[in-house]
TORVEXPA-225600 format. One record per residue (C-alpha): x, y, z; residue number from 0. Coordinates in nm, 4 decimals, always signed. Layout:
# residues N
((X, Y, Z), NUM)
...
END
This chain:
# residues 408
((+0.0000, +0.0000, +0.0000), 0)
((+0.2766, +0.2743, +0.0973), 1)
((+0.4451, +0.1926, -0.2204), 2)
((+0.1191, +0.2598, -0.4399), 3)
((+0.0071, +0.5536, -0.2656), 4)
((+0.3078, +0.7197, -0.3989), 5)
((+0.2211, +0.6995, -0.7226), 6)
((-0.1066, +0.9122, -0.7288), 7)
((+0.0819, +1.2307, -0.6191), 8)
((+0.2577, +1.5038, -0.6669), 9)
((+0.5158, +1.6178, -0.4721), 10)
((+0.7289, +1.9047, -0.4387), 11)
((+0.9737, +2.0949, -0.1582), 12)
((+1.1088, +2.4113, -0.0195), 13)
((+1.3455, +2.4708, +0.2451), 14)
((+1.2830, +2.6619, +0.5474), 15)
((+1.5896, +2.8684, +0.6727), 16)
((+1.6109, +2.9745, +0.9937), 17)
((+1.7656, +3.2823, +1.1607), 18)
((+2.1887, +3.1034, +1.1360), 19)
((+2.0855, +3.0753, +0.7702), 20)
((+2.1149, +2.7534, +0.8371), 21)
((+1.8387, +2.4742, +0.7660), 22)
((+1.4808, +2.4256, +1.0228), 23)
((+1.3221, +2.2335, +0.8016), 24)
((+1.1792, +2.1087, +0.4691), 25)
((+0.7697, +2.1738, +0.3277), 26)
((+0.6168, +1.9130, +0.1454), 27)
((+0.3841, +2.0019, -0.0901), 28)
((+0.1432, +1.7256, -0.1759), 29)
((-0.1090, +1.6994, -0.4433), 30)
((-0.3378, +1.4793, -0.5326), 31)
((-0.3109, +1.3416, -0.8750), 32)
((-0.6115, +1.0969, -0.8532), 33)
((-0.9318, +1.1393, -0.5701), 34)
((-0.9397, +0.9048, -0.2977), 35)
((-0.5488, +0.8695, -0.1805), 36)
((-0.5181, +0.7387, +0.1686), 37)
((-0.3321, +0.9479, +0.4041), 38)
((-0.2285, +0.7111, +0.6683), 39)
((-0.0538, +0.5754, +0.3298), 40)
((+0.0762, +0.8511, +0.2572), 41)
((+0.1984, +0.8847, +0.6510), 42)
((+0.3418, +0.5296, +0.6420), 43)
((+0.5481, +0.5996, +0.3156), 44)
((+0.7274, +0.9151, +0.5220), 45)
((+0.7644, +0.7164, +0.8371), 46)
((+0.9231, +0.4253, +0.5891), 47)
((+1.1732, +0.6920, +0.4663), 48)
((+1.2294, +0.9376, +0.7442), 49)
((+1.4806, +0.8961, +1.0068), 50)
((+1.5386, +1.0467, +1.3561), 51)
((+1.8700, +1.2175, +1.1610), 52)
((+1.6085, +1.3744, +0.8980), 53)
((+1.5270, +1.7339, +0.9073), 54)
((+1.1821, +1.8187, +1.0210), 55)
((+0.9078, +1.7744, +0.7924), 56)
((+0.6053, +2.0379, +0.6969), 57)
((+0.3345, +1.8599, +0.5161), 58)
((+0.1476, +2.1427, +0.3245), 59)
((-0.1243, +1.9416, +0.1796), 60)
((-0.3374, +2.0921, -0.1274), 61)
((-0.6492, +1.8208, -0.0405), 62)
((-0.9005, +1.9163, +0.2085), 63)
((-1.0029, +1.5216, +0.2096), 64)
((-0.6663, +1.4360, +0.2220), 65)
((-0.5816, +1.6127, +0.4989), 66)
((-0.8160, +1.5504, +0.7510), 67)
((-0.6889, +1.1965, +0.6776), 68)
((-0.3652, +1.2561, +0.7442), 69)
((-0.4655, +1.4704, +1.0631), 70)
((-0.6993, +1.1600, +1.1903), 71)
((-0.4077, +0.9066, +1.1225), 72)
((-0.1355, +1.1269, +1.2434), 73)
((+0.0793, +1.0756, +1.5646), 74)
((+0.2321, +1.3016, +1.7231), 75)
((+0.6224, +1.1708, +1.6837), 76)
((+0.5172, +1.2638, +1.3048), 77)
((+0.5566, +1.5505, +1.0884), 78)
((+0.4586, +1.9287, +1.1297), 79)
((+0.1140, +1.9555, +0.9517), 80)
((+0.0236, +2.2713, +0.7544), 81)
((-0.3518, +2.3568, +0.8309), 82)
((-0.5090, +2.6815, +0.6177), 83)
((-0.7551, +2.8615, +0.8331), 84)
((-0.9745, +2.9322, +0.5968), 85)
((-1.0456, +2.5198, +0.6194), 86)
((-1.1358, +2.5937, +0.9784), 87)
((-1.4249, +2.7616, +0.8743), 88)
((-1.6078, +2.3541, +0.8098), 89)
((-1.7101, +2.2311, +1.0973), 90)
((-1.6208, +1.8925, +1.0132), 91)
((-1.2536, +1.9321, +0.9812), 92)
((-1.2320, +2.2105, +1.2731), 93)
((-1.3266, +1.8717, +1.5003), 94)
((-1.0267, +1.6589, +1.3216), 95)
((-0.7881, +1.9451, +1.4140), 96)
((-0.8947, +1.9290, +1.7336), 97)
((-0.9070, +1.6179, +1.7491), 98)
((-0.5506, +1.5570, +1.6424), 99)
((-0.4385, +1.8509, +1.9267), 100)
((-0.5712, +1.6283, +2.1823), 101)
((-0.3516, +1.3595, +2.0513), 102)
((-0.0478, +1.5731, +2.0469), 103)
((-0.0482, +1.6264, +1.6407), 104)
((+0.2025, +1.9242, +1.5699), 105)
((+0.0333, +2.1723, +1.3566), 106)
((+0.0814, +2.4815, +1.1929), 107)
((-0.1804, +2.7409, +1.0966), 108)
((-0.1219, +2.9320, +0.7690), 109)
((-0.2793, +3.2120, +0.6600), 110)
((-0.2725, +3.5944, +0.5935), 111)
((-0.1148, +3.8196, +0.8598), 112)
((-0.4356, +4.0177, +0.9095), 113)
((-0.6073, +3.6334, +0.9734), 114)
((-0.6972, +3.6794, +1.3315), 115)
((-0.7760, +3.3349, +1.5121), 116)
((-0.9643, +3.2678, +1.8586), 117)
((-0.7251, +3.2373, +2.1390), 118)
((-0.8777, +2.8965, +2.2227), 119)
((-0.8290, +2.7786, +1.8314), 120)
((-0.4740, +2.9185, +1.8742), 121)
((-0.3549, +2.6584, +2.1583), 122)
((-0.3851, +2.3540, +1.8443), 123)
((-0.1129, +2.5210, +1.6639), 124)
((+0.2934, +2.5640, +1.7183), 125)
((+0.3019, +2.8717, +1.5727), 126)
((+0.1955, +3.0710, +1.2460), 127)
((+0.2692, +3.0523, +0.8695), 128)
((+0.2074, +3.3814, +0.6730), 129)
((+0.2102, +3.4744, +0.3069), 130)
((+0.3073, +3.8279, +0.2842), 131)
((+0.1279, +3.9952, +0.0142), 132)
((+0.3202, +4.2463, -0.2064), 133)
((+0.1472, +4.5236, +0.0697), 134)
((+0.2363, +4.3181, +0.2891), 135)
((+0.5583, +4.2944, +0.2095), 136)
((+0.6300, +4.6748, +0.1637), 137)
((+0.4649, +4.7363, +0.5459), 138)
((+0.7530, +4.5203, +0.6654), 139)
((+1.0251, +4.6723, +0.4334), 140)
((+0.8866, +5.0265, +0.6074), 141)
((+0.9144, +4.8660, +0.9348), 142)
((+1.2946, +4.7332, +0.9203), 143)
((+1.4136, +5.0504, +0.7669), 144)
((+1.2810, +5.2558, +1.0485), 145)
((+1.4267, +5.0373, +1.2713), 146)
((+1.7780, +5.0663, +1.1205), 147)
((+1.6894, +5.4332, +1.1562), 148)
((+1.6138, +5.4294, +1.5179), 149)
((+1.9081, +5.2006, +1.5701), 150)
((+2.1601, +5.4839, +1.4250), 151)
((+2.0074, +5.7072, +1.5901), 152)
((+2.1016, +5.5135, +1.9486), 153)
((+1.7258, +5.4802, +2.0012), 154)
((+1.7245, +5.1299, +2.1294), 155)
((+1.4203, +4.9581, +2.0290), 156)
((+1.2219, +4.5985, +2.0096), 157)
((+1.0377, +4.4223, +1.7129), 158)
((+0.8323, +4.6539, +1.5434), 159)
((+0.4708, +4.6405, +1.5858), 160)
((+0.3793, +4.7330, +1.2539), 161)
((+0.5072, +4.4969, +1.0546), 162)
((+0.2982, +4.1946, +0.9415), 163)
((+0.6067, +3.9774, +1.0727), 164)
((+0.5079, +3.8398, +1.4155), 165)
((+0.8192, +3.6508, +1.6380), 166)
((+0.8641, +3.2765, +1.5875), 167)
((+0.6315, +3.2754, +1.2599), 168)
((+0.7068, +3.1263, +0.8928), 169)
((+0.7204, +3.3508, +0.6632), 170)
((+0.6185, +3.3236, +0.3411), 171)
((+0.6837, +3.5568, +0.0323), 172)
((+1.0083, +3.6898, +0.1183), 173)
((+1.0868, +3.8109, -0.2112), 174)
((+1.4127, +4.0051, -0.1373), 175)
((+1.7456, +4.0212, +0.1182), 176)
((+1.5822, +4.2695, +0.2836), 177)
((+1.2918, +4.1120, +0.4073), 178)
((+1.5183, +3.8421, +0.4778), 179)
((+1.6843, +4.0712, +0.7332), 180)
((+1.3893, +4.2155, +0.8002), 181)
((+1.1738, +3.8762, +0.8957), 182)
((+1.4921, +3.6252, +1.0632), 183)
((+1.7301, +3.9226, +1.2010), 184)
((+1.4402, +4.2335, +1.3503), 185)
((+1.1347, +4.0636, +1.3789), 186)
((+1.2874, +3.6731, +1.5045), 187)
((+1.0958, +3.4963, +1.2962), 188)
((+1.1296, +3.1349, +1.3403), 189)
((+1.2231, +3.0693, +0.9602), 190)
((+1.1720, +3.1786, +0.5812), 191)
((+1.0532, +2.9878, +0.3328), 192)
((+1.2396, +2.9216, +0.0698), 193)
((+1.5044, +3.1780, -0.0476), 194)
((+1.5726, +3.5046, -0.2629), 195)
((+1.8898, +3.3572, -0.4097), 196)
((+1.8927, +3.6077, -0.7073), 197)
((+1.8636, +3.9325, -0.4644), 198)
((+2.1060, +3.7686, -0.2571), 199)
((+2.3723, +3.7353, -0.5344), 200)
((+2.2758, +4.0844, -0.6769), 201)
((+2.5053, +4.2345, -0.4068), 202)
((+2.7616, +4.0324, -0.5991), 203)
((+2.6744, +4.1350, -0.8982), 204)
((+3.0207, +4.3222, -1.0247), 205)
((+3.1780, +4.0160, -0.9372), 206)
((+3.1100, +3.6265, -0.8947), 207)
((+3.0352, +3.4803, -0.6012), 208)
((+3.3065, +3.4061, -0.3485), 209)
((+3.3691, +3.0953, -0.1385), 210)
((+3.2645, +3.0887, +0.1800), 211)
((+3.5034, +3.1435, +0.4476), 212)
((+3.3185, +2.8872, +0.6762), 213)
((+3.4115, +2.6464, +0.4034), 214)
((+3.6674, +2.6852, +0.3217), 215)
((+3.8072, +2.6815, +0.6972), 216)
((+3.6238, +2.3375, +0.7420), 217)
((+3.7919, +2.1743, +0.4678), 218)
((+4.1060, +2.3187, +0.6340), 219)
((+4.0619, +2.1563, +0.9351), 220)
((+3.9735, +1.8403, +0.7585), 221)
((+4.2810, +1.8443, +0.6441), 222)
((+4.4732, +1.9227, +0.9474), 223)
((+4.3035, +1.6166, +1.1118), 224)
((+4.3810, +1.4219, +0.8635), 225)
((+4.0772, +1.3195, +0.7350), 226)
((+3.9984, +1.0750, +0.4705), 227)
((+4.0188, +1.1654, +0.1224), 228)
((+3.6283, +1.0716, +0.1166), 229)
((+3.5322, +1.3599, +0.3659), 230)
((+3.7702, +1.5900, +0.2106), 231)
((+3.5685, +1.5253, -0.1241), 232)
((+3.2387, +1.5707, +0.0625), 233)
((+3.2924, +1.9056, +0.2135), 234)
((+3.4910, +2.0497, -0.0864), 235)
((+3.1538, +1.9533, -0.2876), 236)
((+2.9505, +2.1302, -0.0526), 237)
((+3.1099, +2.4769, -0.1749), 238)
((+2.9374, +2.5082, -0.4904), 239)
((+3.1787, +2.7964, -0.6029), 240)
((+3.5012, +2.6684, -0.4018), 241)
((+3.4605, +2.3521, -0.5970), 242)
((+3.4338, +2.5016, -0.9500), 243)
((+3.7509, +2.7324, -0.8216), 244)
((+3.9575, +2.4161, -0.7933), 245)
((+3.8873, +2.2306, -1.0946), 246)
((+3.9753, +2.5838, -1.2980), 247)
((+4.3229, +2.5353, -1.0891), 248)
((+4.3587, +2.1930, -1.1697), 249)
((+4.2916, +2.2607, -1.5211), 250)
((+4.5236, +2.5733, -1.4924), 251)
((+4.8744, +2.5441, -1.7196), 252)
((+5.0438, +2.6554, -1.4298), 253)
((+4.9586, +2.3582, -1.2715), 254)
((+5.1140, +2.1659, -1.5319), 255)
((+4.9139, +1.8238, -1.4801), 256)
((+4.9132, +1.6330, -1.7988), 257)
((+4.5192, +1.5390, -1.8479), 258)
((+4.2295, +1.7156, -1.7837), 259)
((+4.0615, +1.6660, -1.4504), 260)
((+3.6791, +1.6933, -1.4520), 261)
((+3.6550, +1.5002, -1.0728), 262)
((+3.7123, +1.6733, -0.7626), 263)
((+3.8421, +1.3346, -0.6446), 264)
((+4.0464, +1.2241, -0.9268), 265)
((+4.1767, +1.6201, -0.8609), 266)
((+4.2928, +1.5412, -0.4673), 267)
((+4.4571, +1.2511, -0.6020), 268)
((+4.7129, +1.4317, -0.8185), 269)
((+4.7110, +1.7176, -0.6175), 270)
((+4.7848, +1.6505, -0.2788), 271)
((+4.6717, +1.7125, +0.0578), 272)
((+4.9676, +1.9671, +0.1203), 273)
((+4.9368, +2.1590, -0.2013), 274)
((+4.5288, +2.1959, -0.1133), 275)
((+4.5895, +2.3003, +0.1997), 276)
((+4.8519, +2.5724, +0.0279), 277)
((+4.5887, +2.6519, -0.2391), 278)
((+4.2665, +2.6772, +0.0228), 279)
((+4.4900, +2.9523, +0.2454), 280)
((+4.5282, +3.1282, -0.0663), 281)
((+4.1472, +3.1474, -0.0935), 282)
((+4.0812, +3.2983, +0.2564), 283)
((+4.1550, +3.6553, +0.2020), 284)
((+3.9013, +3.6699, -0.0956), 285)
((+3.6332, +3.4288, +0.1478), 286)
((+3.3025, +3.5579, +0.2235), 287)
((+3.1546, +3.5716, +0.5827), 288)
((+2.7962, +3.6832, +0.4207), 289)
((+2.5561, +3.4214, +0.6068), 290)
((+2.3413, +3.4581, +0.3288), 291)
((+2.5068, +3.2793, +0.1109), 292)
((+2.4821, +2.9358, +0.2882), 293)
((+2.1241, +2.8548, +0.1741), 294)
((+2.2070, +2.9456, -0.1985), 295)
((+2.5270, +2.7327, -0.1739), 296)
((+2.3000, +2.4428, +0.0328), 297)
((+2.0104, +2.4776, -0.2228), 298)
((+2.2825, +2.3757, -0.5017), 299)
((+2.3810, +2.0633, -0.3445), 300)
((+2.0125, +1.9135, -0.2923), 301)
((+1.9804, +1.9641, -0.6384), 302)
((+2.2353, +1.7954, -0.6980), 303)
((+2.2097, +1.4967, -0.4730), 304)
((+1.8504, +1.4944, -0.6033), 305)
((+1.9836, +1.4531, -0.9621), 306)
((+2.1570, +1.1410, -0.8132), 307)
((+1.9018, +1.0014, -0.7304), 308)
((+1.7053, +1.0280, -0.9696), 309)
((+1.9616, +0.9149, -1.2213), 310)
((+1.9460, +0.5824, -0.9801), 311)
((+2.3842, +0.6005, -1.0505), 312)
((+2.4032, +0.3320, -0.8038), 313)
((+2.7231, +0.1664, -0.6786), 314)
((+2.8859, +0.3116, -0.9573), 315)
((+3.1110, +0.6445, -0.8011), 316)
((+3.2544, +0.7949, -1.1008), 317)
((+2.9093, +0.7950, -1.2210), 318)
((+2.7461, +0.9425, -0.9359), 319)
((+2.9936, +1.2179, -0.9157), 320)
((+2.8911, +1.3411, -1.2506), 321)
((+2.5346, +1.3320, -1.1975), 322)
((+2.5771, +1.5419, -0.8596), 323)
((+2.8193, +1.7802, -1.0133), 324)
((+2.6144, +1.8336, -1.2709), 325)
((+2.3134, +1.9032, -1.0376), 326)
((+2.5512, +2.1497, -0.8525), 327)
((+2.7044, +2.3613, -1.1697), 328)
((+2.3565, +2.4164, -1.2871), 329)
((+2.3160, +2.7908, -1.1618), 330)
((+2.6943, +2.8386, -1.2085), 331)
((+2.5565, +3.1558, -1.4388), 332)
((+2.3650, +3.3001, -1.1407), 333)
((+2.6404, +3.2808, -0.9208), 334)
((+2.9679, +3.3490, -1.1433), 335)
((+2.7524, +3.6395, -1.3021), 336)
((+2.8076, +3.4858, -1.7056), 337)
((+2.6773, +3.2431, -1.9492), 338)
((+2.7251, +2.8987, -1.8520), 339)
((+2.9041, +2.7768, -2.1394), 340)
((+3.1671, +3.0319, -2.0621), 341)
((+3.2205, +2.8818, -1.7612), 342)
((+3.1672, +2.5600, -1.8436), 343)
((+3.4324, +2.5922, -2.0729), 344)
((+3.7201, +2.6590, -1.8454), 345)
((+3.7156, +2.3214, -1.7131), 346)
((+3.6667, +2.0015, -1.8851), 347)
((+3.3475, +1.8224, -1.8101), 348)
((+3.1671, +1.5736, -1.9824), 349)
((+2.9231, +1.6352, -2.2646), 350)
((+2.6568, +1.4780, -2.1155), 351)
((+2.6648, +1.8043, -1.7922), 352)
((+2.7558, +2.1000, -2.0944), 353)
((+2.4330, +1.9706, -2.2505), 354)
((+2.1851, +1.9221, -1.9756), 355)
((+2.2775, +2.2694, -1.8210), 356)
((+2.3797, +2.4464, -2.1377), 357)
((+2.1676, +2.3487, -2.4011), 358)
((+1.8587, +2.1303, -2.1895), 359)
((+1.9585, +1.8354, -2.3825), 360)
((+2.1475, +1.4808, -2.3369), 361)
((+2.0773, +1.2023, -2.1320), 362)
((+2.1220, +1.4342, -1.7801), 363)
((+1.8833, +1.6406, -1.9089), 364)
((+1.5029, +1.5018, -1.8109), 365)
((+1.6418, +1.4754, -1.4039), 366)
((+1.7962, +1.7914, -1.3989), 367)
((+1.4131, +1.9518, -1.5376), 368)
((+1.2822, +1.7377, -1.2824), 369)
((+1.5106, +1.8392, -1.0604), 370)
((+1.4056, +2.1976, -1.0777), 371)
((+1.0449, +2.1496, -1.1367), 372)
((+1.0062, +1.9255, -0.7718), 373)
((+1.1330, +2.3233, -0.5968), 374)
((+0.8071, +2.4588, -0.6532), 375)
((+0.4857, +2.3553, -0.4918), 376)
((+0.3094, +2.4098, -0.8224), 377)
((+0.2590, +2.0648, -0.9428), 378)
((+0.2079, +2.1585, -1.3332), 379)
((+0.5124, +2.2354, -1.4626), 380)
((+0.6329, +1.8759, -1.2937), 381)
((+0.3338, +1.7222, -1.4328), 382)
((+0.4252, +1.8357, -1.7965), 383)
((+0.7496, +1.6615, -1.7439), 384)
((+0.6416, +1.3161, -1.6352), 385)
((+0.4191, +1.2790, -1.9274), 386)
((+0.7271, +1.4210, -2.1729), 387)
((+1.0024, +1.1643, -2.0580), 388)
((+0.7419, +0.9144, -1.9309), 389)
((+0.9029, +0.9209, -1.6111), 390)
((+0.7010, +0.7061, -1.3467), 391)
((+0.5234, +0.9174, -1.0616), 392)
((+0.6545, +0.6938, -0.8033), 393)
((+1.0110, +0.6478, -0.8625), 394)
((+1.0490, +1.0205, -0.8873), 395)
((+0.8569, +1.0699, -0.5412), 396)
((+1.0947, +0.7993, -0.4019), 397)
((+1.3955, +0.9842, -0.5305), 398)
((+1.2648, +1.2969, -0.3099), 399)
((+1.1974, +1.1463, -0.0080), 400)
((+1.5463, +0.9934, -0.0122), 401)
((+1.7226, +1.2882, -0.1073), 402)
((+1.5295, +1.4874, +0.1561), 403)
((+1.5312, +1.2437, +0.4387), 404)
((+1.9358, +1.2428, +0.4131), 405)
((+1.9756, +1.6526, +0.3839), 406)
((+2.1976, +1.7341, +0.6466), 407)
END
């Protein structure tokens, strides 16, 4: 049953970033593609996959029906559950919340800031999810700027009343760095969802984006510990940037190594710990400390992880490598600020990642669509896909849940 109920939706994700840019947790959005799916199904498929090493879970669940199956199934040692108001307003499924309260369901109530909610009908929920409107959004913007005004000024003040952010809410519709700021650093707001990466990297837009001087000093110490080559790999291919950096070194003529390298690993190899460790300090003065850059970097390795999966690379490494790194590269124009075959072409990687992320083409191709299509919680554009490449509902699902499950 878990397996089939799997294949009658639609799923896609967003991450929710908290106030150390760092990741609180992951929404689910789930949509029906048939009537009738059962949600303790759907519950048993997550419990199945999900681990107590798994980030925490938001169900957002597009189904009235299916959700107060879910909520009447649900435990509460399982996921967050996403519950509109405006569904309060039927009687019917204002008992199931309840219901599920009394059991010790965790639930969050989503809505519109100006959604005001009994103070008895409050107590079911852990806190509040709000979309902020594009009025909204420019009440808060007012808000944080005369805050920063009042802070110059030495007036020392709180959170600002006036804004539609409340403390320890999700926010929703944070469109730019400043609301960012705004909603995580003024207001405390328990987490954003999802993330303005192209605002973000318009600060760096007369330049690309730098390495992170966080990661750069973990692979450092990696090193100094002596770590194994395998966790050297790992973290160097958690630096989106850092890790295209390298291979242009590797591939440099300074360098003088005699075949192109297109793996990081195959890279540390020839290289050397020493000579990294040489090359990495020579990074650090042109590092960034900008917190704001960890969820862009982050949000290019689930991609790419999700690409592996998808692919289904299996036991074989040198495949798997490719298939993540070309996941990762895939918004290399966004972040090195030019076209992606220009950058592409500095380094020499296979065909099959120039075509999928230069020209939408190639075997890599269909996952890395997928790929980007599953970061949305509109289900069309995924839809469209499935029926192109006559992918199977299922086995893409699967490869979400397991690339989610093991986000770190």
């Amino acid at each position: 049953m878990a397996q089939s109920v799997l294949g009658s939706l639609t799923l896609g994700y967003r991450p929710l970033w908290n106030r150390a840019r760092t990741l609180a947790g992951l929404q689910l959005f789930v949509h029906e593609d048939d009537q009738g799916t059962d949600g303790r199904h759907l519950l048993s498929a997550l419990d199945e996959t999900w681990s107590a090493e798994s980030p925490k879970l938001l169900l957002s669940i597009e189904s009235k029906a299916l959700l107060a199956q879910v909520l009447a199934a649900a435990e509460a040692s399982g996921p967050l559950v996403d519950v509109p108001l405006n569904w309060l307003e039927e009687p019917e499924l204002r008992q199931t919340v309840a219901d599920a309260r009394r059991r010790g369901v965790r639930m969050i109530a989503s809505g519109s800031p100006e959604q005001r909610i009994a103070a008895d009908v409050s107590r079911w929920f852990e806190r509040r999810s709000v979309a902020l409107s594009a009025l909204d959004a420019a009440a808060a913007l007012r808000a944080g700027l005369q805050m920063k005004q009042a802070a110059s000024t030495g007036r020392v003040g709180g959170r600002s009343q006036e804004s539609p952010v409340q403390p320890e809410s999700l926010v929703d519709g944070v469109a730019s760095r400043a609301l960012v700021e705004h909603a995580l650093d003024q207001q405390g707001a328990w987490a954003v969802a999802g993330w303005p990466v192209e605002d973000v990297l318009h600060t760096y837009r007369d330049q690309p984006m730098p390495p992170t001087r966080r990661g750069i000093q973990q692979v450092m110490s990696a090193l100094d510990e002596e770590q194994s080559l395998d966790r050297v790999d790992l973290l160097l291919s958690q630096e989106p940037v850092l890790a295209y950096r390298l291979l242009v070194y590797l591939n440099s003529a300074g360098l003088g190594l005699r075949n192109g390298v297109s793996s990081l690993r195959h890279g540390l190899m020839l290289l050397g710990f020493r000579k990294l460790n040489a090359w990495l300090a020579e990074q650090l003065p042109h590092a960034s400390e900008d917190a704001n850059l960890r969820p862009v970097n982050a949000s290019m390795v689930m991609r790419g992880h999700l690409m592996e999966h998808l692919m289904e690379s299996g036991v074989e490494d040198d495949l798997r490598r490719e298939v993540y790194m070309c996941g990762l590269f895939a918004q290399l124009d966004l972040v090195l600020h030019e076209p992606m075959r220009t950058s592409l072409a500095r380094i020499p990687l296979s065909d099959r990642i120039v075509s999928a992320t230069v020209a939408q083409a190639g075997p890599y191709s269909p996952a890395l669509l997928i790929a980007f299509a599953m970061e949305s919680g509109d289900p069309r554009p995924l839809r469209a896909l499935r029926a192109e490449y006559e992918v199977g509902t299922e086995e893409i699902n699967r490869a979400l849940l397991r690339t989610l499950a093991s986000v770190s």
